[in-house]
C-alpha positions as CSV (number, residue, x, y, z in Angstrom):
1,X,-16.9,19.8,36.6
2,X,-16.6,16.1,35.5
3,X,-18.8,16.9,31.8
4,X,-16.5,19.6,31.2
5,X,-13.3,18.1,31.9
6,X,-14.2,14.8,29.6
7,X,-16.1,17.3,27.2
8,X,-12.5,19.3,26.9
9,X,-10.7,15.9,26.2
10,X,-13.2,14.6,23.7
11,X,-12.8,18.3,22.3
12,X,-8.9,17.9,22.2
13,X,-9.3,14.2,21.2
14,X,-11.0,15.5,18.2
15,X,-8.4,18.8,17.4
16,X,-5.4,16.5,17.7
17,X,-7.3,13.6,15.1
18,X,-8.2,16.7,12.9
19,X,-4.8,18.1,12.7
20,X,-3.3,14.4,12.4
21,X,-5.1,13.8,9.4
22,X,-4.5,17.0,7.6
23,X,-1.0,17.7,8.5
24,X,0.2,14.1,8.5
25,X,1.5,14.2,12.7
26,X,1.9,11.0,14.3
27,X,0.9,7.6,13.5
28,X,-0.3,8.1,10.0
29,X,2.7,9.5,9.2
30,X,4.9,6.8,10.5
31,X,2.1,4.4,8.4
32,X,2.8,6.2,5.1
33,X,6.6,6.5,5.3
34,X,6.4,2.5,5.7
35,X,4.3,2.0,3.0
36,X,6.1,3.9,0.7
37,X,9.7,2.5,1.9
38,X,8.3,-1.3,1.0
39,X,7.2,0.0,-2.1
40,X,10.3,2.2,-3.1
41,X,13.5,0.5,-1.7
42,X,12.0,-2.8,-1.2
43,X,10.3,-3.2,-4.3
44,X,12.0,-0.9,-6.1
45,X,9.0,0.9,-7.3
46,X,8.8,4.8,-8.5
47,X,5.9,6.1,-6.6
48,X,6.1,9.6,-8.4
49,X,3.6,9.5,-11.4
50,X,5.1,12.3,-13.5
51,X,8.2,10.0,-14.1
52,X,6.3,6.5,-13.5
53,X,3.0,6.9,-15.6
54,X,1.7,3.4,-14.3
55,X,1.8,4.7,-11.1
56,X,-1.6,6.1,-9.7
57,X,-1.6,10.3,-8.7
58,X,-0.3,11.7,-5.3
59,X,-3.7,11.9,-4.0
60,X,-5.4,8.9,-5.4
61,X,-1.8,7.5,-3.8
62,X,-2.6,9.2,-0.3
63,X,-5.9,7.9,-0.7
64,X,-4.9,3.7,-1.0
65,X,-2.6,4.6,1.9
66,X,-5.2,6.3,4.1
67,X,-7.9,3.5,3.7
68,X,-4.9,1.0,4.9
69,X,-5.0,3.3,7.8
70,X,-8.9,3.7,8.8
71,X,-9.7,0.0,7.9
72,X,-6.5,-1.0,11.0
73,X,-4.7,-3.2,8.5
74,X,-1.0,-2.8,9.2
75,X,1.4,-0.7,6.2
76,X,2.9,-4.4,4.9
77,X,-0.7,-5.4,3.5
78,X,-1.8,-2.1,2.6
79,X,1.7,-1.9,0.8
80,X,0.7,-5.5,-0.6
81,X,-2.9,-4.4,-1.6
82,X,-1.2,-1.3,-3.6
83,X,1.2,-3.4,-4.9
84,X,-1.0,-6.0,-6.9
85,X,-3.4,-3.5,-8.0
86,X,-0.2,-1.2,-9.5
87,X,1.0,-4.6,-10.9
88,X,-2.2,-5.8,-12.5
89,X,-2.9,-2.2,-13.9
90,X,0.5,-2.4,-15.9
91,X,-0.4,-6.0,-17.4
92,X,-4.1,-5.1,-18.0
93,X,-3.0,-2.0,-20.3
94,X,-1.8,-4.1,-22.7
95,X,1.5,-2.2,-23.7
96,X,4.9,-3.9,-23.9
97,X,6.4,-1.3,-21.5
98,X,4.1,-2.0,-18.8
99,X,4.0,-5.8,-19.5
100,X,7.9,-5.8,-19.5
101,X,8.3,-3.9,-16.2
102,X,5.6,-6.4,-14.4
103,X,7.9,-9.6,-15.6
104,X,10.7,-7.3,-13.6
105,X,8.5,-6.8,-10.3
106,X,6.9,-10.3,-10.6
107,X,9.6,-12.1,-8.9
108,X,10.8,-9.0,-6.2
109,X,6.7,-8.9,-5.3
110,X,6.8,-13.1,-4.8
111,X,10.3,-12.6,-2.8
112,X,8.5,-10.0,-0.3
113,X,5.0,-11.7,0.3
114,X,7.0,-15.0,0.8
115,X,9.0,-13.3,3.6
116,X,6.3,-11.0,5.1
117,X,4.3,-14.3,5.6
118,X,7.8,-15.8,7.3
119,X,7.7,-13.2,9.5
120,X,4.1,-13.1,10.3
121,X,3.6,-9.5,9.2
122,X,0.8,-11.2,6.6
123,X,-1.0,-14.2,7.3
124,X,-1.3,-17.4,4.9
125,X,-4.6,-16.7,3.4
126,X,-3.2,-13.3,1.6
127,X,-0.2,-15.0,0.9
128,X,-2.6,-17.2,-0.9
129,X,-4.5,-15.0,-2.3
130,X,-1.4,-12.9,-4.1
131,X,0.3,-15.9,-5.0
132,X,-3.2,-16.9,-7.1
133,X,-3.4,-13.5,-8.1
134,X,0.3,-13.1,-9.9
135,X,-0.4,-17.1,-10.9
136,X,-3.9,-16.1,-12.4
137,X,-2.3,-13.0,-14.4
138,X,0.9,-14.6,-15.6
139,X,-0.7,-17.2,-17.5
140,X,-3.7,-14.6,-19.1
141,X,-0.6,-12.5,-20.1
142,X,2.2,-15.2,-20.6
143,X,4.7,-13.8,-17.7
């Protein structure tokens, strides 16, 4: 009696982690919507790629998002990890438009990892390592 009950909430364990992940319910979707709401209305960031062509796909989007989710690091670094890499990939392509929007998101990205490292959401070693990062970059592209 005892195998089947646990086997019938490992088996419902699994159905609810299944259905989670393919239809969004729960946690990951809470996780997600925060992401994206630091990068949209915090950052100021289009997050649609068929009217922000520096911003990856929906699924390659989902993707960053998901492995945020699986690897336990909370939606503020994941949105910080997305962030730089977004950031970096519109300097490294060389063209003016993507070069002139970084200079526009250079100091909004230094305003938010200053105060998600205020408020403990990120600890000082990323804060660090952005900091370096958008340091590093603005000199090899003249920011």
């Amino acid at each position: 009696m005892t195998t089947k009950l646990l086997k019938d909430k490992e088996t419902k364990a699994k159905n609810y982690r299944f259905f989670d992940g393919v239809y969004m319910f729960g946690r990951k979707k809470k996780y997600r919507g925060r992401v994206d709401q630091i990068l949209t209305y915090e950052l100021g960031i289009d997050t649609n790629n068929s009217t922000n062509r520096f911003f990856p796909g929906l699924f390659a989007y989902f993707d960053l998002i998901d492995d945020g989710y699986k690897n336990g690091r909370n939606a503020e670094l994941t949105s910080i990890a997305i962030t730089m890499s977004y950031w970096g990939g519109m300097i490294g392509g060389g063209e003016q438009e993507g070069i002139k929007q970084a200079k526009l998101l250079k100091p909004k990205i230094i305003k938010l990892v200053d105060a998600l490292a205020m408020s403990g959401m990120i600890n000082a070693e990323v804060k660090n390592i952005a900091h370096r990062q958008i340091n590093d970059l603005s000199k090899l592209h003249s920011l």
